[in-house]
N, C-alpha and C positions, 0 to 999 in steps of 0.2 A: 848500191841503188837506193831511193828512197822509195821509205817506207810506205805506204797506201794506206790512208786515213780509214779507219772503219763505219764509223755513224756519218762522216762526210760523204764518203764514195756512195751510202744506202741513200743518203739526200741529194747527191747527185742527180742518182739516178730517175729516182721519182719526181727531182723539179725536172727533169728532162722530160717524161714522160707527159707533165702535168701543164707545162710552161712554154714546152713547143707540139703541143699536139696534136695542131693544126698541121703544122710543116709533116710530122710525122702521117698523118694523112696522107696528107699531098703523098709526098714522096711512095709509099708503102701501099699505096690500095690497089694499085692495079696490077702487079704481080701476086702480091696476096688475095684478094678476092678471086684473080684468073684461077688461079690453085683453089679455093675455095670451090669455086663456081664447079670446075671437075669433077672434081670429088662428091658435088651435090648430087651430079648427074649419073655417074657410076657407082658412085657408092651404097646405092639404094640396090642397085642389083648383084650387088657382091655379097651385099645383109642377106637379102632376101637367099640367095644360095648359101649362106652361112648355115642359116635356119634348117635349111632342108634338109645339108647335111647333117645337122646337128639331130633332128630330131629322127632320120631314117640311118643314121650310120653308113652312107654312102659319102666317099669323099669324091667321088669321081667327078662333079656337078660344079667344087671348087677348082680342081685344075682349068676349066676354061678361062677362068678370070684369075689366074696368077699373071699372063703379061700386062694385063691391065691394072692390077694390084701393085706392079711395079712399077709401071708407066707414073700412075698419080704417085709413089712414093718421089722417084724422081722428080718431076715435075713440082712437086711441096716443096722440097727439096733445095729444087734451083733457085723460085719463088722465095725461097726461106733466106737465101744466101746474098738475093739482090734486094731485098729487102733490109737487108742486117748490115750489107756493107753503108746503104743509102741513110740509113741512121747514122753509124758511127762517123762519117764526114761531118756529120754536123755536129757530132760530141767532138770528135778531135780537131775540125779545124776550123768548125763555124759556116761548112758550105750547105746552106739551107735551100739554094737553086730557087733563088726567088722567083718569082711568078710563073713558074709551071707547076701546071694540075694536074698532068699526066707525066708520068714519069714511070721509063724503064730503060734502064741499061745495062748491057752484060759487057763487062770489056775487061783489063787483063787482073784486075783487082778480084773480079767474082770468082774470075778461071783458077787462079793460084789458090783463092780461098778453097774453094771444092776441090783443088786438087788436093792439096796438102789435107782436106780432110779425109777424100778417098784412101790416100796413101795410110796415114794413121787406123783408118781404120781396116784396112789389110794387113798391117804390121799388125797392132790387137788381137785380130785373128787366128794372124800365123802362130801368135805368140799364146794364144789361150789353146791353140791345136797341140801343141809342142808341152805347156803346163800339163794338159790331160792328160796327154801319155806320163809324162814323167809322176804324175800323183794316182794314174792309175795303178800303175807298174809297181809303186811304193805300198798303194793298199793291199796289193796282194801279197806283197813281203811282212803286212803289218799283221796278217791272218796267220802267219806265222812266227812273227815277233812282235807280242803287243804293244811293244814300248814307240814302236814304228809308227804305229796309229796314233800316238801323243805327238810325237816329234809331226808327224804330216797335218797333222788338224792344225798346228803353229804355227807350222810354214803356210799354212793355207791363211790366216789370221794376217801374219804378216806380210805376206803378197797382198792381200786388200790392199792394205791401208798404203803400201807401196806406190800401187796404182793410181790408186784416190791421190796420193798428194804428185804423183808426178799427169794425171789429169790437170789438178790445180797450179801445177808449174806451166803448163799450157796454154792455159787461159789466157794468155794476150794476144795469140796466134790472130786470132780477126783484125784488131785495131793497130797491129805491126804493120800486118801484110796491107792496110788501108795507109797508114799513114809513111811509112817507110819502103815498103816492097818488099822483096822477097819472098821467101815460104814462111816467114815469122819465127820459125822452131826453133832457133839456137835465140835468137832476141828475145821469145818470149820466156826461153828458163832462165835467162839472166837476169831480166826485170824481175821476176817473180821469186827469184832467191830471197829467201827471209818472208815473204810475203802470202807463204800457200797457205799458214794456216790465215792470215787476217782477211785471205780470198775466201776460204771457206764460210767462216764469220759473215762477211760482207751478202754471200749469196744466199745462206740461211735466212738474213734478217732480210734480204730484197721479194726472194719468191715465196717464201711461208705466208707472210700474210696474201700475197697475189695466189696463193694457191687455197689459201682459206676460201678466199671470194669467192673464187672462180668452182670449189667445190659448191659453196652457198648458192649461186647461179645454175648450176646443174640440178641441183635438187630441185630446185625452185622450178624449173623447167619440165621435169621427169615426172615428178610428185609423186601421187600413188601408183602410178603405169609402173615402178619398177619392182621385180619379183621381190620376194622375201625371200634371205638367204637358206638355203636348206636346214635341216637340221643337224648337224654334223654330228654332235653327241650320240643320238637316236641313232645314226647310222652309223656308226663306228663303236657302237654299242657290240661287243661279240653274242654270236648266241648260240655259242660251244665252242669246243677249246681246240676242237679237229682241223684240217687244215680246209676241208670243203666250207665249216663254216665263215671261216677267214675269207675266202676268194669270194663267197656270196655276199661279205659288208665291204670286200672292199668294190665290187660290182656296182653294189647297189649305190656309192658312195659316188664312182662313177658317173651313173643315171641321171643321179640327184643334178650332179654338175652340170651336165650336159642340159639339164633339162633345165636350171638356172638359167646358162650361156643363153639358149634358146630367146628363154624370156626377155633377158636383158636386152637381146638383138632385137624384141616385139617392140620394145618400150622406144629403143633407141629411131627404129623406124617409121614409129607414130609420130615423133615430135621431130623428123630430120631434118624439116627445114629452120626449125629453132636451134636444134644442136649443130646445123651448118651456119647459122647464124653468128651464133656462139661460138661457132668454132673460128670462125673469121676474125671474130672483136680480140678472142685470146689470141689468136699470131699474130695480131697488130698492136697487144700490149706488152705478151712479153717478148716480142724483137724491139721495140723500145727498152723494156727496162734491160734485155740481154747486151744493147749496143749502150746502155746507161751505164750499167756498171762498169764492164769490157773496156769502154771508153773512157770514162773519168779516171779508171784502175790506172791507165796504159798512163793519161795525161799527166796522175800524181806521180808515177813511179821514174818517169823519164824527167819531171819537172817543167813539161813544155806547157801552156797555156789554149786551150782551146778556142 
């Protein structure tokens, strides 16, 4: 397969982001903002029950809003996915849907995408269920032969990185299943042979600076409304060697959190309708640069022309 240009595919991505903007509007705002717009609405009273649990240690007051909690997860979700396929059309083939303003369509592109992502992430699952046991099992053999505890902390080192780069052998799963069909799985580890570490490379240098911004934006939004972090030193300071005084720092270390969370949740509720604002502009930048890269990667690697 060929190789995928590194400082190309980041400039790719960003003349796409920057050069059809417009189009990326069109196409993107009305299932993202609709998700947006949800979330404005219920999200304010999920905080607000966040709070309360946070600050009286009742969780009972959250269970009402877990189906709803799911519901908008979904729903971002779906929005996320019709939104990402209607991008990469116009990275992989150039179908921009001239002059409509509104745009929304779910059809057998979006379905396969969320399915194959459902699927992968029920294998992850099963397959981090299945790790647990097998590393729990081993640490308790390691309590009794400490060399066991070197050998698993290795194995745990090299299952990361395992992950990560067969994650990054994945990576073309979206702009496969858009531009050829299928589930993308077996297409997109073949493309990406030789290519996961210059994937990695590529999406360091795409979202680090968009993530620099978008922390700058936040700040810039939040300003002083947001709590000061606790002291962590002070409270994990011992103040005896007994095991009562251990359970009392780490209590209070607890507290301290809790009572941070709290704050955070205060800050975040004052400025909602800015950090919904915000939240909107960020899934309509990076589903752009996500179908920018995704898309330019899939185009250099297959050698087709967008």
């Amino acid at each position: 397969m060929n190789k995928i240009p590194v400082l190309g595919t980041v400039s790719h991505a960003y003349g796409f982001l920057i050069g059809d903007f417009v189009t990326i509007v069109r196409l993107v705002w009305v299932p993202l903002l609709g998700a947006a717009a949800l979330q404005y609405y219920y999200g304010g009273q999920i905080m607000d029950a966040a709070v309360i649990v946070m600050r009286s240690g009742d969780p009972t007051r959250m269970t009402e809003f877990m189906p709803t909690q799911f519901l908008l997860g979904l729903v971002g979700f779906i929005a996320g996915v019709v939104a990402l396929v209607a991008c990469l059309r116009v990275v992989v083939s150039g179908d921009r849907k001239p002059g409509l303003f509104v745009y929304l369509w779910f059809g057998s592109a979006e379905m396969r995408l969320i399915l194959v992502t459902l699927l992968l992430i029920v294998a992850a699952f099963a397959g981090f269920i299945g790790l647990a046991i097998v590393f729990a099992l081993l640490g308790a053999l390691a309590a009794q032969v400490p060399v066991i505890g070197v050998v698993v902390a290795l194995a745990g080192m090299v299952l990361f990185f395992v992950m990560f780069w067969a994650v990054l052998r994945l990576s073309l799963i979206a702009p496969v299943i858009v531009a050829e069909g299928g589930l993308g799985v077996e297409r997109s580890w073949q493309l990406m042979r030789g290519n996961a570490l210059r994937m990695f490379v590529i999406l360091l240098l795409t979202f680090l600076p968009f993530a620099i911004v978008s922390g700058m934006a936040f700040f810039a939004v939040f300003g002083g409304d947001l709590p000061a972090f606790p002291d962590f030193a002070a409270l994990t300071k011992p103040g005896g060697n007994d095991a009562q005084s251990s359970v009392a720092a780490q209590q209070a270390l607890r507290d301290a959190m809790m009572h941070w969370q709290a704050g955070f949740l205060d800050a975040f509720r004052k400025h909602w309708f800015e950090a919904s604002a915000l939240g909107f502009v960020y899934s309509v930048v990076s589903t752009a640069l996500s179908a920018g890269v995704t898309g330019s990667a899939y185009v250099s690697a297959t050698g087709k022309t967008g």
